[in-house]
Structures are given as C-alpha cells and as structure tokens.
Residue, then its C-alpha position, 0 to 999 in steps of 0.5 A: x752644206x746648207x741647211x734647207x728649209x723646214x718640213x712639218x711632219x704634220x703635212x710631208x711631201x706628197x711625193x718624197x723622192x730619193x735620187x741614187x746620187x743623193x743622201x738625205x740627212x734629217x735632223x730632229x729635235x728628241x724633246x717634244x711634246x707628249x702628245x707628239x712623244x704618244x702618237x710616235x710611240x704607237x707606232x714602234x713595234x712590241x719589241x721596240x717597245x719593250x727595248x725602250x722599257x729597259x732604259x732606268x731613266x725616263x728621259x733616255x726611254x722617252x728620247x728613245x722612243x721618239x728617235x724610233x718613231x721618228x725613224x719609222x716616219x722619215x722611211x714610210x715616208x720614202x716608201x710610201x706606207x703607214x710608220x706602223x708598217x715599216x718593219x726591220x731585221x737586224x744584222x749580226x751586230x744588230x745593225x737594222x735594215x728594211x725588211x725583204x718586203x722592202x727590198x726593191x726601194x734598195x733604201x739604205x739607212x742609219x739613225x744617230x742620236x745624242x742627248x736632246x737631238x736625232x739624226x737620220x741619213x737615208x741613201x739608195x744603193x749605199x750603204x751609209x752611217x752617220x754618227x752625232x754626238x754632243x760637244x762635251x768635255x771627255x776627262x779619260x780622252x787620252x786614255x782611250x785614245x792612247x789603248x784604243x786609236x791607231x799610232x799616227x791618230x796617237x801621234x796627232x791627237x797629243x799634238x792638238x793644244x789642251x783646248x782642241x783636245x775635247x772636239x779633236x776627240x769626238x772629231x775622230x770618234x764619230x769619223x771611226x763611228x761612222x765608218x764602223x757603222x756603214x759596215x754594219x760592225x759597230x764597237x765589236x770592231x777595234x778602233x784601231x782597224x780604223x786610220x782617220x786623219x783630222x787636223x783643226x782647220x782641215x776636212x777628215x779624211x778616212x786614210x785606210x781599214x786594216x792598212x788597206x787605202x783601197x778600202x778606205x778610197x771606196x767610202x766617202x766621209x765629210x764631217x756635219x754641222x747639224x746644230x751648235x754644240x754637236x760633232x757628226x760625221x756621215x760616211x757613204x759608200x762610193x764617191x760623188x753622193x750629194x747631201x742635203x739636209x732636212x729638218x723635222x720638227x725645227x718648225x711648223x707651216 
C-alpha cells in the first residue's frame, strides 16, 4: 500500500466520497499545536469532554482530546456537516457508531491511537476495526501469551528467536485486536477465541473464531505500516476492500 499524498485539514476535499469497495485509513499526528488541540476540543460533546477530564496526566487528556476531535472532522467531513454535529450511540461494550440520524451514509468506522500517533479506518457497508500500537519492548510478553493466546499461537510464538519476540507479540495482538473490534467486543472477548497466524516474513492471516474457518474466511486482515515504530493491523468485513491512506495533519498546502 502506498501512502498518498497529504491532505491539509485547513481546506478538505470539497466533495470526500466513499466507494462501498473502499477503506479510508487516516493517520494523524496526536501532538499539535494548542491552538489546534482548543478548536478541536470545541467540538467534542460534554460527555466527551468530561471522559477526557478522567485521564491524571494531561498528555494522555490532550492526545485524547485531539483523537476525538480528529475523528469528528474525518466523518463530517464524509457526511457532510459541522464536527460539532456528528453524534454517536455506543455499543454494549462501548464500541461508537453514528447516530440513527446518520443511518443512510451506511458509514462504518474505528479509531485507534498510540502514543503520539491516531489512526482512523472509515468503510461503507463494513463492518471494520484497526488496532496501532507503538513498537516497544513488552517484558510479561510470554506471560500473557502463554494464560492468553490459542495453543498453536503458543506454539509459534516460542518459536520466534529472542529479537522477534517483541514485534511478534504486538504482530498478533493488534490482528486479534483488530478483529475483536470489528465485532464491536473488544478485551471482553477472551483472546483465545481468536486463532492468528504470523510468521516474520509472511502476511497475518485470521485462521478461524471459536474453531469456526467459515467465520474467520468472512473477515478480511492485512497488517499496516502507518509510520516507523508502530505495529497496526485493519480487519474488514468481507473480502476484495481497497485500501487507501490519507494523512491528516503530516503537512499543510
């Protein structure tokens, strides 16, 4: 996949159109300006607002802030109306999805963010998660695969060598992540339910849910390069989307 060129936010598309074959990614940068972070913060709605008082550290309240107003551009953008008018209900598990209001875009989307960088898929008439995740080392990795991973995903994951075992690990947590929240389930789902395979040099593959191929054969993975240092992977229902990137916010026209 290639990145495509840079759009400035300061003057979008005039008409942002959304194929049912496509998957928009966004990737965005989470430290701004404060300028920028303030007009994006006006407009998160009050609840949004006050979930972003909850975080102790400002830096995580900031990047939170600027992930959602981030999020409320890129869709009214696509539907066509103010950020501040975009509205959301949430699932059981507090996955968002656009209001009834907005039902006919039939707009389906997922945001992801990790330290300082955003991503945001966008599908019409999929279903779609996207997990990111900086590339760091993670000590307690064998740990939680061994109480948390499938048998074989066991099994392959002692099989890496010592310097792939910290990539390996956010390889098929972000595939398992990706899937879970398509379905809109998240962690409440064990991970064991999920069967990945990832082999350094190969494409992921989704091998099947609960045992069931037919299941995973339904859902499309391809793991996403969005910027050196970060591991990302999109599921998308169905077979045959094409992706494409859009950056907000890497440059200004």
């Amino acid at each position: 996949m290639v990145i495509e060129r840079c759009v400035s936010w300061q003057r979008p598309p005039v008409s942002l159109t959304l194929q049912s074959d496509a998957v928009h990614i966004w990737r965005a940068p989470l430290d701004v300006a404060e300028g920028r972070a303030e007009a994006l913060r006006r407009s998160l709605s009050v609840d949004e607002i006050s979930r972003a008082e909850q975080f102790l550290l400002a830096q995580d309240r900031d990047r939170f802030i600027v992930a959602r107003g981030l999020l409320r551009a890129i869709l009214g953008n696509y539907l066509r109306v103010a950020p501040g008018r975009v509205r959301f209900v949430y699932g059981p598990l507090g996955k968002p999805a656009l209001a009834p209001e907005f039902s006919r875009s039939q707009i389906h989307f997922n945001l992801s963010h990790s330290d300082d960088l955003a991503l945001c898929a966008v599908a019409r008439g999929r279903r779609i998660g996207v997990d990111l995740e900086r590339a760091r080392p993670i000590p307690d990795a064998r740990q939680i695969v061994e109480q948390f991973f499938s048998p074989r995903e066991i099994t392959a994951f002692a099989a890496l060598s010592p310097s792939r075992r910290a990539r390996g690990f956010l390889r098929f947590w972000t595939c398992k992540e990706a899937y879970l929240k398509a379905k809109g389930e998240g962690l409440a789902v064990a991970l064991d339910r999920v069967d990945v395979s990832v082999v350094p040099g190969r494409p992921a593959r989704l091998l099947s849910v609960d045992g069931d191929t037919l299941e995973a054969s339904r859902w499309s993975l391809r793991e996403l390069h969005p910027a050196p240092g970060y591991v990302a992977a999109l599921v998308v229902e169905g077979r045959g989307a094409h992706v494409s990137w859009r950056s907000e916010g890497i440059c200004r026209a």
